[in-house]
SERO-4910 file (N, C-alpha, C, O; in steps of 0.05 Angstrom, whole numbers):
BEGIN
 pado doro    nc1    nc2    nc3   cac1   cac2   cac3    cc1    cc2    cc3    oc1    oc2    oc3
  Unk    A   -882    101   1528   -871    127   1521   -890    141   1501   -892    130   1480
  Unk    A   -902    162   1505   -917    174   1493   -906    191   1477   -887    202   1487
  Unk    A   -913    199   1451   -912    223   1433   -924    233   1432   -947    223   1435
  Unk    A   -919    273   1424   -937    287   1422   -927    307   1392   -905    313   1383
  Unk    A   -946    309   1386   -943    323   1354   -941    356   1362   -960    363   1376
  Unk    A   -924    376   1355   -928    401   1356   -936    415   1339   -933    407   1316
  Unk    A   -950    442   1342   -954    451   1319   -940    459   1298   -949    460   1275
  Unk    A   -910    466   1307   -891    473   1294   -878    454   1267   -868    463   1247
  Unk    A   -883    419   1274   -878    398   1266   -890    389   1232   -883    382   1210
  Unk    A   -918    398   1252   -945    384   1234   -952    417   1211   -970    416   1194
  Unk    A   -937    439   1215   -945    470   1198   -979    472   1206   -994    487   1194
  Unk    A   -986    454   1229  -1023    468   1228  -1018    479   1263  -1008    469   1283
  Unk    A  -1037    514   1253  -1037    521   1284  -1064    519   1281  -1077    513   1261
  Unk    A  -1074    530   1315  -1099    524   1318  -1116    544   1299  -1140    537   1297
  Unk    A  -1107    569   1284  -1126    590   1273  -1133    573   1245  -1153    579   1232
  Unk    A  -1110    548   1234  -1131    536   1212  -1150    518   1210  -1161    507   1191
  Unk    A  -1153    519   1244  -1184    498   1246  -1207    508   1223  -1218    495   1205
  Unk    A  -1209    531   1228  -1240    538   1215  -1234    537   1183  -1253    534   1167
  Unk    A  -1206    541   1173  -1214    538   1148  -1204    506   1135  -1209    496   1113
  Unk    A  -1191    496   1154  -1201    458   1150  -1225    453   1149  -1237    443   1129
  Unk    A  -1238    462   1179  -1278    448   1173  -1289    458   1146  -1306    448   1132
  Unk    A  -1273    484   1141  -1298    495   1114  -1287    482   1095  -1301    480   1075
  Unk    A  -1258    467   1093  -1253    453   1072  -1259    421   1071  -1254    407   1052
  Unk    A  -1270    412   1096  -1289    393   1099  -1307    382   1098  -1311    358   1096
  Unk    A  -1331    414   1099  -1355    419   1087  -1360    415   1059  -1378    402   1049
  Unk    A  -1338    429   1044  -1343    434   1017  -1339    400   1004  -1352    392    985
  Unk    A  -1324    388   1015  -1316    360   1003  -1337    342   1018  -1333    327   1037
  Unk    A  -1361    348   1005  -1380    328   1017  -1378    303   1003  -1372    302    979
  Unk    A  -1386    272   1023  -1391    260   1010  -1405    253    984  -1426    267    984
  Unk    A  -1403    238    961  -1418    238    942  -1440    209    945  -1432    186    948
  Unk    A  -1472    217    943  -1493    204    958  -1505    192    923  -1496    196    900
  Unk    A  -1523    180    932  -1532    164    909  -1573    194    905  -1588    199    886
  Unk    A  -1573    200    922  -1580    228    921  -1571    256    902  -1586    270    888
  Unk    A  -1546    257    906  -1534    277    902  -1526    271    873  -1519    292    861
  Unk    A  -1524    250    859  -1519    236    837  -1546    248    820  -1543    261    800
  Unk    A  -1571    242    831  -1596    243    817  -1605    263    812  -1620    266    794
  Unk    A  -1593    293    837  -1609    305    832  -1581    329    808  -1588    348    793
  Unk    A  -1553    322    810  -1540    335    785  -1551    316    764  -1549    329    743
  Unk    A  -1559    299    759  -1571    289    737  -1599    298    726  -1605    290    703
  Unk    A  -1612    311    735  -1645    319    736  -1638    346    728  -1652    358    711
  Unk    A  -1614    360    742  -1611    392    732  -1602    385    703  -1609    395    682
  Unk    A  -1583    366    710  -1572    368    682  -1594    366    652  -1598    382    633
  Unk    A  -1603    340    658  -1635    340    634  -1650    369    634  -1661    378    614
  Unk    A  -1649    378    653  -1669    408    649  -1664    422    636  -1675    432    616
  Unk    A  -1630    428    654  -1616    448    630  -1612    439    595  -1614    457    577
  Unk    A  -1609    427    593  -1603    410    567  -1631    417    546  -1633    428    524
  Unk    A  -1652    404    567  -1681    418    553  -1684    441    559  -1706    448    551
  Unk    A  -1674    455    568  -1678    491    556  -1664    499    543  -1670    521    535
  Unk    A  -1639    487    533  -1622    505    518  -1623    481    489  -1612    484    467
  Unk    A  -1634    468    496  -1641    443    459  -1650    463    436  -1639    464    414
  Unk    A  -1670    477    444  -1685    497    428  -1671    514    414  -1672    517    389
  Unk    A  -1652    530    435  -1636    549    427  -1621    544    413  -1622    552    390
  Unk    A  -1596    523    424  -1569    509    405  -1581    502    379  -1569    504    358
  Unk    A  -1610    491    380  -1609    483    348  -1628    496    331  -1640    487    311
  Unk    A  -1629    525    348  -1640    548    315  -1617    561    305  -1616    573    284
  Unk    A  -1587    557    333  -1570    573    319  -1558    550    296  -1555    559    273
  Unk    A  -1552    527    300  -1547    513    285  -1556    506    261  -1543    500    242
  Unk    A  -1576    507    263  -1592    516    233  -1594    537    222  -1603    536    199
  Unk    A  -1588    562    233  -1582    586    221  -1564    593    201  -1565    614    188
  Unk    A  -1545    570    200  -1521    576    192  -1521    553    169  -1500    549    157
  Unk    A  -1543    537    162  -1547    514    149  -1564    529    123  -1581    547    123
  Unk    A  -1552    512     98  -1574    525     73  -1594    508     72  -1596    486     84
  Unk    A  -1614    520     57  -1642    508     70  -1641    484     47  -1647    463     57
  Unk    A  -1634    483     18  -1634    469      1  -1615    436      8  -1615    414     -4
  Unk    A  -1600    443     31  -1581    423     36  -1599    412     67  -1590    392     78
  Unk    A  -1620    422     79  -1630    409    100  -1659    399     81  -1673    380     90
  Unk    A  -1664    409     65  -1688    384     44  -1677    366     32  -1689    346     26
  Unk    A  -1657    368     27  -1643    344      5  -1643    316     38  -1658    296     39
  Unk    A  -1623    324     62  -1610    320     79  -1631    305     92  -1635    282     97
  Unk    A  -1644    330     98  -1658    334    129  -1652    350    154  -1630    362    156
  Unk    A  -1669    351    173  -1657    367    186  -1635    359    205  -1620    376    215
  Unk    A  -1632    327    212  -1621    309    222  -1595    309    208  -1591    288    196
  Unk    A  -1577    327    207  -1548    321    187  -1530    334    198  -1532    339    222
  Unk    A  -1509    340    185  -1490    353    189  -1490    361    159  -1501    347    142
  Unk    A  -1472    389    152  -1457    404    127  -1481    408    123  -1501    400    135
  Unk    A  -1474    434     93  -1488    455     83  -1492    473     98  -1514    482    102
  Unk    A  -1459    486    116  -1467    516    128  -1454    536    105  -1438    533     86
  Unk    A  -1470    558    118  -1468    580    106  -1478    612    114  -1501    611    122
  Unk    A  -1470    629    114  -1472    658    132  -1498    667    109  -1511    687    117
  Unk    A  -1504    660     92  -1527    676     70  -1551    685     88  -1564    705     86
  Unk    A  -1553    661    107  -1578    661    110  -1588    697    140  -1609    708    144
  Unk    A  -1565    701    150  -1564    728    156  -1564    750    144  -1580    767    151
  Unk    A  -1549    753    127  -1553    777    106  -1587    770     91  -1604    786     97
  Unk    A  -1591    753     78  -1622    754     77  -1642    758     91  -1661    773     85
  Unk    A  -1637    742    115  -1661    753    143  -1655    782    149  -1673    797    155
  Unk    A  -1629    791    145  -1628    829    148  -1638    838    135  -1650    859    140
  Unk    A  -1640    824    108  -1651    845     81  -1691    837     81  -1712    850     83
  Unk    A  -1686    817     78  -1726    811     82  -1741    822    100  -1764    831     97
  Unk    A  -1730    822    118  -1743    828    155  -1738    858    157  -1750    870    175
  Unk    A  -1723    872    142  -1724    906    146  -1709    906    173  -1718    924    186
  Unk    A  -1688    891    189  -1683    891    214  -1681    922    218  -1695    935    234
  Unk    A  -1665    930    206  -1654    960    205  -1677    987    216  -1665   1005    228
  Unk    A  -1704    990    213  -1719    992    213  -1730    991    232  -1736   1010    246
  Unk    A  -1735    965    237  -1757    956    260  -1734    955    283  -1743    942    303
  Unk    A  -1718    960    285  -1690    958    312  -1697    982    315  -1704    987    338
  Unk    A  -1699   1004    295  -1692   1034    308  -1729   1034    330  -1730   1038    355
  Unk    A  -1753   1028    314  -1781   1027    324  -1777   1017    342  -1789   1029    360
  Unk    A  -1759    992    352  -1758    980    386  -1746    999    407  -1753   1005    430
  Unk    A  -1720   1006    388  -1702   1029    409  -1719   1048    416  -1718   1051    440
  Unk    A  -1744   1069    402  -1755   1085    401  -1770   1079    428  -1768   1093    449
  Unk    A  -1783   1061    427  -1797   1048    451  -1781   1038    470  -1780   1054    488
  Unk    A  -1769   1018    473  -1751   1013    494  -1731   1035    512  -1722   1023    531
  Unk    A  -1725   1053    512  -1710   1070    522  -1718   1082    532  -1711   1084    556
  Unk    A  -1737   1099    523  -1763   1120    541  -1778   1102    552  -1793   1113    568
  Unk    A  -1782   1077    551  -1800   1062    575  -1783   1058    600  -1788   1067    622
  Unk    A  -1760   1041    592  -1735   1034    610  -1734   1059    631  -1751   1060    649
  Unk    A  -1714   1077    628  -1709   1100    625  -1728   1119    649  -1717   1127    669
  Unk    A  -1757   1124    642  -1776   1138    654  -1788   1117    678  -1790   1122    702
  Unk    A  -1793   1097    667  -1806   1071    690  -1779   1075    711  -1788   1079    733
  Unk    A  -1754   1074    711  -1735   1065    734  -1736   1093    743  -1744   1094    766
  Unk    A  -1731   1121    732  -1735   1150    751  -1754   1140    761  -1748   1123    777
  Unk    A  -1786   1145    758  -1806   1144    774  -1808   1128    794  -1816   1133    817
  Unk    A  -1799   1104    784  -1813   1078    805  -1783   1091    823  -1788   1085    846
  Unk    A  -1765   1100    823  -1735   1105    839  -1749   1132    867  -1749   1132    892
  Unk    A  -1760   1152    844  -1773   1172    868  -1794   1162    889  -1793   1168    913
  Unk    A  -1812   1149    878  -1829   1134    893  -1823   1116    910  -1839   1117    928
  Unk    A  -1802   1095    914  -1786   1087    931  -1773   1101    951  -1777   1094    974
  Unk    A  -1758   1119    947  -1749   1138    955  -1767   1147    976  -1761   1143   1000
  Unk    A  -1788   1158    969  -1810   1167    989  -1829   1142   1005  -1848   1149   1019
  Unk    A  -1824   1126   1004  -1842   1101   1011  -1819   1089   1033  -1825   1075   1052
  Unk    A  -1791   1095   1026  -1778   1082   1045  -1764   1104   1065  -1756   1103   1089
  Unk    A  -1764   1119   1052  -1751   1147   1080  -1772   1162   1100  -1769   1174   1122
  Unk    A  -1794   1157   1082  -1812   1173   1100  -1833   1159   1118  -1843   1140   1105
  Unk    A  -1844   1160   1143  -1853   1149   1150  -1880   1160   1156  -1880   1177   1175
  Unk    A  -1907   1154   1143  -1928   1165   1153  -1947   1145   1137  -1938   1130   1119
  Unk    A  -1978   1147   1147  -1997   1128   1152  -2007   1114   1121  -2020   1093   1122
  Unk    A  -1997   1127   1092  -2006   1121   1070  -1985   1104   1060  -1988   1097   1036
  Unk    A  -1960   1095   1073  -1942   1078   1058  -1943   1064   1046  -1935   1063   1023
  Unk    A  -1959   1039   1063  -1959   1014   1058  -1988   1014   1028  -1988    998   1010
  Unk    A  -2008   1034   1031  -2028   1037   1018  -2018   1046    991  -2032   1045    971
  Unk    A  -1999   1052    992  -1992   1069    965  -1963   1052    951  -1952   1054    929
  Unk    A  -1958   1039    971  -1940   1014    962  -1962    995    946  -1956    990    922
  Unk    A  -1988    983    957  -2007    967    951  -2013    983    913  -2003    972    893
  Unk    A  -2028   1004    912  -2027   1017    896  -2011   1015    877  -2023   1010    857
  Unk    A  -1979   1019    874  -1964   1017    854  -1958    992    844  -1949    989    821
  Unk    A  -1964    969    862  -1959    938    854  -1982    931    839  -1978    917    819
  Unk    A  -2004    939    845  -2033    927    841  -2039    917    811  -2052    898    802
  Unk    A  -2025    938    802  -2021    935    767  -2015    909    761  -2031    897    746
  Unk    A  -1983    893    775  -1982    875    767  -2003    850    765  -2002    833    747
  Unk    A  -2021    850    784  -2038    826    791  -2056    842    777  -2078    836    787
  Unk    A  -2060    860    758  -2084    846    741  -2074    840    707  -2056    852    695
  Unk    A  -2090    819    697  -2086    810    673  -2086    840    655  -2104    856    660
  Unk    A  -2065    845    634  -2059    861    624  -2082    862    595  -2086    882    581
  Unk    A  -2098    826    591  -2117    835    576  -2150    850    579  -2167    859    564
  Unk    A  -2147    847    599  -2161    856    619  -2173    887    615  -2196    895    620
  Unk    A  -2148    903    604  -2155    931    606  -2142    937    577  -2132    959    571
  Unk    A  -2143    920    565  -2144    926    534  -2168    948    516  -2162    971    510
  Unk    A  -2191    939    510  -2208    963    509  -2210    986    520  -2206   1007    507
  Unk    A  -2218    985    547  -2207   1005    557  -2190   1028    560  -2196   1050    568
  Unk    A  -2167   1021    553  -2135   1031    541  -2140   1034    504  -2131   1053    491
  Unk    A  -2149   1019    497  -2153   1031    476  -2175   1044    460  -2172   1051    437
  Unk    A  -2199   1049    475  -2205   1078    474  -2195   1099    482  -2200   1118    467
  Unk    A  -2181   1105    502  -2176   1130    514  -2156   1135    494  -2154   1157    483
  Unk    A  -2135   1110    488  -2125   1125    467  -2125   1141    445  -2112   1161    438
  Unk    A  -2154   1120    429  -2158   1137    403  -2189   1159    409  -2206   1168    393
  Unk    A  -2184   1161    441  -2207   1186    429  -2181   1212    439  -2185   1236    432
  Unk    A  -2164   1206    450  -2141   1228    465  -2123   1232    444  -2104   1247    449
  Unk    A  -2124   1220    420  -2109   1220    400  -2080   1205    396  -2064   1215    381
  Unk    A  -2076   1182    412  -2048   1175    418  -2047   1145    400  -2028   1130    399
  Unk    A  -2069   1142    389  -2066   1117    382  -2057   1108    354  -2068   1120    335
  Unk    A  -2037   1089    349  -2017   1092    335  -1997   1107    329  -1988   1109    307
  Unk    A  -1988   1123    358  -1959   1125    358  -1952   1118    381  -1965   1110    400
  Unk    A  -1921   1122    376  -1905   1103    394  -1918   1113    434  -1926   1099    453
  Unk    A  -1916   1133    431  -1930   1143    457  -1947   1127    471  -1943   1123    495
  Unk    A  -1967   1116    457  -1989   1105    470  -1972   1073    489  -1973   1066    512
  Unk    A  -1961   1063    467  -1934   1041    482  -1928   1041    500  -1928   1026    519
  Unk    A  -1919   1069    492  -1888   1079    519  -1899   1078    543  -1887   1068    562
  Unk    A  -1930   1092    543  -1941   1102    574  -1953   1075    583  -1954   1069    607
  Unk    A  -1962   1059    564  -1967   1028    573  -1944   1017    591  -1944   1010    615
  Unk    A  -1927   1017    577  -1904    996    593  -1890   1009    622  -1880    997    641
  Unk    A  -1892   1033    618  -1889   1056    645  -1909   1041    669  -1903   1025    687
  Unk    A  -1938   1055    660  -1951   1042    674  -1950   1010    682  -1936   1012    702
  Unk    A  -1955    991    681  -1947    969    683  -1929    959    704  -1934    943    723
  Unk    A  -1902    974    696  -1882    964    699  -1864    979    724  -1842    972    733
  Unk    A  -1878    996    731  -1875   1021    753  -1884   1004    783  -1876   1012    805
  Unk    A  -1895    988    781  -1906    968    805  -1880    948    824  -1876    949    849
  Unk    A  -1865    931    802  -1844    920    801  -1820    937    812  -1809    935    834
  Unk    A  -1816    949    796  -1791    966    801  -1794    980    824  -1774    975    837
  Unk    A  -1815   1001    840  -1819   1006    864  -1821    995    878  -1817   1006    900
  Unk    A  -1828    963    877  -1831    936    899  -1794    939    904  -1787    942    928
  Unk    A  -1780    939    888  -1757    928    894  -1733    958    904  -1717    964    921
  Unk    A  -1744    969    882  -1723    990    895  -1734   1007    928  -1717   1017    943
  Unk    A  -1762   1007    935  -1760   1015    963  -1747    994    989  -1736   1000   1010
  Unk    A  -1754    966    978  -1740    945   1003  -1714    955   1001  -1705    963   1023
  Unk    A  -1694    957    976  -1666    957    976  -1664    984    984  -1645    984    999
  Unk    A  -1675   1010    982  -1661   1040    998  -1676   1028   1032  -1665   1038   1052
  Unk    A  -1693   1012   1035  -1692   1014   1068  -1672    998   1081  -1671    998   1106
  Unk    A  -1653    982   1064  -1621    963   1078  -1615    992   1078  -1612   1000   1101
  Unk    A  -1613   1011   1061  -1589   1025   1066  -1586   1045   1091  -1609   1052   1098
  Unk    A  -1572   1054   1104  -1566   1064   1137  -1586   1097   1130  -1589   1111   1111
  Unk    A  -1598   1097   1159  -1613   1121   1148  -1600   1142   1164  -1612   1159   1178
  Unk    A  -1573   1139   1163  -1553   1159   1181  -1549   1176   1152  -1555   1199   1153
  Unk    A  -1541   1167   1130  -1527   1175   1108  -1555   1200   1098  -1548   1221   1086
  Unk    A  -1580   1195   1103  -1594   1216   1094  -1595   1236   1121  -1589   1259   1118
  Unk    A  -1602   1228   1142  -1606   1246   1168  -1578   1263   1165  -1580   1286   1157
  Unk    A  -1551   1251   1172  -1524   1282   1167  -1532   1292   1137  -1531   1316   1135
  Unk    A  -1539   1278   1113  -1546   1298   1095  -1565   1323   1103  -1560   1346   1095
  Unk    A  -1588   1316   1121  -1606   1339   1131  -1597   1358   1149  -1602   1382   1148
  Unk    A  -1579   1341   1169  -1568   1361   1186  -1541   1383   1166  -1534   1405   1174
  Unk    A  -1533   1371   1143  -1520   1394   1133  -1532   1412   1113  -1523   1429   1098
  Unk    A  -1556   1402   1117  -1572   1434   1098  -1579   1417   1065  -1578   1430   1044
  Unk    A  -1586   1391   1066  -1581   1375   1040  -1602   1384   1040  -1609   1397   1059
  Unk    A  -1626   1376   1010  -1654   1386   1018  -1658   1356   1009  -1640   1339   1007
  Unk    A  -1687   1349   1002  -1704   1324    999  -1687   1320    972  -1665   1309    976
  Unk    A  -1691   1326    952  -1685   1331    927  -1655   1327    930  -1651   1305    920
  Unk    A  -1632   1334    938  -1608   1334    940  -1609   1300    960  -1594   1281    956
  Unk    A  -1620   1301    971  -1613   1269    985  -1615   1247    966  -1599   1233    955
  Unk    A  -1639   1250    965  -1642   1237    937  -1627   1226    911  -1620   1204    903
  Unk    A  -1624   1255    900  -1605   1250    872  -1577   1240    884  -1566   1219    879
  Unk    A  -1566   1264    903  -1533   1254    901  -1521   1229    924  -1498   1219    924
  Unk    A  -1548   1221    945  -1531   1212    961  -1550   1177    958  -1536   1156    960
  Unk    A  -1577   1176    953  -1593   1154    951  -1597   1135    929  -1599   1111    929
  Unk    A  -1597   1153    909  -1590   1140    882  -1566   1134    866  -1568   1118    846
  Unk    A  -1545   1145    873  -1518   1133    868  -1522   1102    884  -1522   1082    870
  Unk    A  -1523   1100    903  -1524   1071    926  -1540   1048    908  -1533   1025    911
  Unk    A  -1562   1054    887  -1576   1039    885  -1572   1036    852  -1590   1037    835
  Unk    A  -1548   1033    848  -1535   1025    825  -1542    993    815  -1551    986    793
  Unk    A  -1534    977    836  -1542    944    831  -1571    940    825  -1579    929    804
  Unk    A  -1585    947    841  -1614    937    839  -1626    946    809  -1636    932    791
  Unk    A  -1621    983    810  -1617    992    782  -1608    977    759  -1623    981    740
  Unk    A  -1592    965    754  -1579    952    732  -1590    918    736  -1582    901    720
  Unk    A  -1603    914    753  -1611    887    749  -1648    888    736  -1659    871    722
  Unk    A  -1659    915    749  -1681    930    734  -1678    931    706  -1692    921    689
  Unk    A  -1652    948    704  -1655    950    673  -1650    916    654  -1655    907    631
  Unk    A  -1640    910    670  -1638    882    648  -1670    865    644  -1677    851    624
  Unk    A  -1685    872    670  -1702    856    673  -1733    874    655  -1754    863    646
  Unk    A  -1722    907    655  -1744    917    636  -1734    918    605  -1752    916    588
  Unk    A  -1714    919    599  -1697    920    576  -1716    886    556  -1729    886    535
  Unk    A  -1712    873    569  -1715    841    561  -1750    848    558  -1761    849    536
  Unk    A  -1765    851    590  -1796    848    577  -1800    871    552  -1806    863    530
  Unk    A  -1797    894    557  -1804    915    537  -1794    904    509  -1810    907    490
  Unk    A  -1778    895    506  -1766    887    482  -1776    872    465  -1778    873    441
  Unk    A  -1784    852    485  -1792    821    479  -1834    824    477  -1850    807    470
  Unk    A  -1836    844    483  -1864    848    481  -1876    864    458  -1871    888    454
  Unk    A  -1895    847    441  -1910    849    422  -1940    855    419  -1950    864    398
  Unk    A  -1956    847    448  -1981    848    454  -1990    872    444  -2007    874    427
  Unk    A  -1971    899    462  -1985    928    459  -1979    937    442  -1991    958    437
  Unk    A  -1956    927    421  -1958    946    397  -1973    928    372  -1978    939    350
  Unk    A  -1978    905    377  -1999    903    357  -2035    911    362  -2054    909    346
  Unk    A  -2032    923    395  -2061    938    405  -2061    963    400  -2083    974    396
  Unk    A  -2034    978    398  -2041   1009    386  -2025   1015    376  -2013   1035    383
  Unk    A  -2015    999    351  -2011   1006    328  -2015   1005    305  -2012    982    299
  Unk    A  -2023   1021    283  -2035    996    259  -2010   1016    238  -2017   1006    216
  Unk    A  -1997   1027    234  -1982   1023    219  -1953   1006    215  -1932   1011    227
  Unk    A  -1956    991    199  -1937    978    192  -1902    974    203  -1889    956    214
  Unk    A  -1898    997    196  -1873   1011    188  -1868   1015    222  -1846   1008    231
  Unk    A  -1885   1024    236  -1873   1035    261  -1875   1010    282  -1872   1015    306
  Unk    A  -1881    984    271  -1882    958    290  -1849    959    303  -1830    974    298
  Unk    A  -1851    937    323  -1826    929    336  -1808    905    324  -1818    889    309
  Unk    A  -1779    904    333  -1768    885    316  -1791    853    321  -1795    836    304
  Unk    A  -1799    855    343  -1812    829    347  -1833    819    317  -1839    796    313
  Unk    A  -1839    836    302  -1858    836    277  -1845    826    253  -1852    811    235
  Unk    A  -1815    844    262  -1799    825    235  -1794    796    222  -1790    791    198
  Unk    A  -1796    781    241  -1802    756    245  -1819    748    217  -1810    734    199
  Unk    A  -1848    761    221  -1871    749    210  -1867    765    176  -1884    765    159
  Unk    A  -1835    777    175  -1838    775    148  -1826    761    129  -1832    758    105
  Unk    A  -1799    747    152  -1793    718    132  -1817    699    125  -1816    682    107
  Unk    A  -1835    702    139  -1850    676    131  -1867    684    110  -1881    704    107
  Unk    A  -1861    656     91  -1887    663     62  -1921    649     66  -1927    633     83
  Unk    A  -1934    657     49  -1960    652     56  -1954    614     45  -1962    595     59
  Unk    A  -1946    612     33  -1950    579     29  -1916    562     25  -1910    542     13
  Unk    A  -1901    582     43  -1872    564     47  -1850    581     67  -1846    605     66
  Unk    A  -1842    568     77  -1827    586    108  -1795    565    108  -1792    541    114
  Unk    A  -1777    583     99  -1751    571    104  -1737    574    131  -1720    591    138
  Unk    A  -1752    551    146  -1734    550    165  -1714    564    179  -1715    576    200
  Unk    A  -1690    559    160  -1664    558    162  -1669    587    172  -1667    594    196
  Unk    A  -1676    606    151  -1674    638    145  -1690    636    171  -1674    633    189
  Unk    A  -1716    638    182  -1724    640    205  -1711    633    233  -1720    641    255
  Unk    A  -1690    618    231  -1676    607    256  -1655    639    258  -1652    654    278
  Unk    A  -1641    644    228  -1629    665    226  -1647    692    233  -1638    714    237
  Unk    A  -1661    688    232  -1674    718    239  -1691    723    273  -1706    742    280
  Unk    A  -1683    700    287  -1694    695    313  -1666    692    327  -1665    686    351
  Unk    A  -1643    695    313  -1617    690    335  -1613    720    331  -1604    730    351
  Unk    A  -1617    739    307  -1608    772    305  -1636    784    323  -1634    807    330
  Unk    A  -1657    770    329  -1673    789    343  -1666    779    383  -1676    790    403
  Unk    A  -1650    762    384  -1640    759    412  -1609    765    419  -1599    764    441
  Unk    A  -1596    772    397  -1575    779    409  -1574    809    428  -1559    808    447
  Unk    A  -1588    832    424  -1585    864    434  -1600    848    473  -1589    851    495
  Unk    A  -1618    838    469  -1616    829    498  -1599    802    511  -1607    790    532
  Unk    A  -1582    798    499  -1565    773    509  -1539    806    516  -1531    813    538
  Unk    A  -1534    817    494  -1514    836    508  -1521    854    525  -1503    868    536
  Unk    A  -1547    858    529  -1546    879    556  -1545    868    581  -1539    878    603
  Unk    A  -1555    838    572  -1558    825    601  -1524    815    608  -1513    815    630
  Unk    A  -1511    807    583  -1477    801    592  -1467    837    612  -1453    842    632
  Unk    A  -1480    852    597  -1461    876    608  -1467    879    643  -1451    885    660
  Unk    A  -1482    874    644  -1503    878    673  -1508    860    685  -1528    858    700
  Unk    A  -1484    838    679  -1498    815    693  -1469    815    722  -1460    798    738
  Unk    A  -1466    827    720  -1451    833    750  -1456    848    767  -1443    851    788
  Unk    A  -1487    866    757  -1492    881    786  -1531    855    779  -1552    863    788
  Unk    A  -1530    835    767  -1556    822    764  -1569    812    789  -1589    823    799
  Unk    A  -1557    792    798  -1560    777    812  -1555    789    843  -1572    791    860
  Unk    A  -1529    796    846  -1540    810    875  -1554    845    877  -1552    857    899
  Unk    A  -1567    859    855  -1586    876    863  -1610    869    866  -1625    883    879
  Unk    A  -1621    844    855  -1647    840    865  -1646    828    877  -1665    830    892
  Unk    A  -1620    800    888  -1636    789    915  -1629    817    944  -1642    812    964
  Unk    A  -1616    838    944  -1614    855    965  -1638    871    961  -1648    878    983
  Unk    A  -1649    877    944  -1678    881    938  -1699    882    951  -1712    899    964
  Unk    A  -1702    850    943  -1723    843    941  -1715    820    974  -1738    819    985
  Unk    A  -1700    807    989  -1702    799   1007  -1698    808   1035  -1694    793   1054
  Unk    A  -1699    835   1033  -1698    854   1048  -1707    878   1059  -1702    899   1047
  Unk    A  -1721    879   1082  -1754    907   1082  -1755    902   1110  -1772    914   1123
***
């Protein structure tokens, strides 16, 4: 006498096949493989973030209680050592000299490299690919490379030592990248949405602003995190055309906790966690259009 199980019996019909197998998939066996290689991420991660966890940890440590101690201890925290690194380091100062630079680089590099995309991916005629080559080219050469160079024209054109001469550096540069990515990502997008723009009387300029660049919001915001961080984080060109003091980047502040014949630590760990926090928060704000605007980007043309 045979039995037969119904579906009604057992609560499974046939439409939850497919999400059984995918919950079959996901419950993979665990391999003596699969052991080694979360163990290998795990050591990696651990050594990239060792560095970090323990400048903030010492930031917060008095320096007189890690000489007595060592640095090997626990106790002797204390918040001093921030208000000092604010007050020694001029943060105040050299934050506004970064913003000065960072914003008009940011800012002008994503319009431009945005128009140029724009035209590289809607239009189709024989200089594309040549003028795509062209705006990348920058990146592959060494940036020391054209140091002299750049800094003559500066100081015979008169730009050298102010912020200007920076700004048009990192423009240039950085205009290569950003056009690599934002023309692959407007050619995913349907080229119906600009053609009825034309057929209703839109012009080049109107396609553009209101209907092409709203779309390219993600890739945009994963740009800006990714120019936000180098511009920021870059010291090279303003110690190449700048020589006044006062108008350096926060990155300089750094080098004024340290004394010519004694460097407190502690105060230095504190003044390297206040010069990474403004890009840890732009990248938290933006980190939801991060990750999928550049891989639609960039894996797609």
């Amino acid at each position: 006498m045979s039995t037969s199980t119904s579906p009604a019996r057992t609560g499974r019909t046939p439409a939850d096949a497919p999400a059984r197998a995918a919950g079959a998939e996901r419950r993979r066996p665990v391999t003596a493989r699969r052991v080694v290689l979360y163990a290998v991420l795990a050591v990696v991660s651990l050594a990239w973030l060792f560095p970090v966890l323990w400048a903030v940890y010492n930031s917060f440590r008095d320096y007189g209680y890690t000489a007595l101690n060592g640095y090997v201890s626990f106790g002797g925290f204390t918040l001093d050592n921030y208000g000092r690194a604010w007050e020694q380091g001029n943060f105040g100062q050299f934050f506004v000299n970064t913003l000065i630079i960072v914003v008009p680089s940011v800012l002008v590099t994503l319009f431009l490299a945005s128009m140029v995309a724009f035209v590289l991916a809607r239009f189709s005629w024989k200089l594309n690919v040549p003028m795509l080559v062209f705006f990348t080219a920058a990146n592959l050469l060494p940036q020391q490379a054209l140091l002299i160079p750049l800094f003559r024209f500066f100081l015979r054109v008169g730009l050298y030592d102010t912020y200007w001469a920076v700004i048009i550096v990192h423009i240039a540069f950085q205009m290569g990248f950003c056009t690599f990515v934002l023309s692959n990502y407007m050619k995913t997008l349907p080229k119906e949405l600009t053609e009825a723009a034309f057929v209703d009387g839109a012009s080049v300029l109107r396609q553009y602003w209101q209907i092409v660049l709203p779309l390219c919001r993600p890739p945009l915001a994963a740009l800006a995190t990714l120019q936000v961080t180098w511009v920021y984080n870059d010291f090279f060109w303003a110690v190449a055309f700048l020589s006044t003091g006062s108008k350096f980047p926060v990155t300089s502040a750094l080098a004024n906790l340290q004394g010519q014949f004694f460097i407190d630590y502690n105060l230095l760990s504190a003044g390297s966690v206040i010069v990474a926090v403004p890009t840890l928060v732009v990248f938290f704000a933006l980190q939801r259009h991060f990750v999928s605007g550049l891989t639609l980007g960039a894996n797609k043309g």
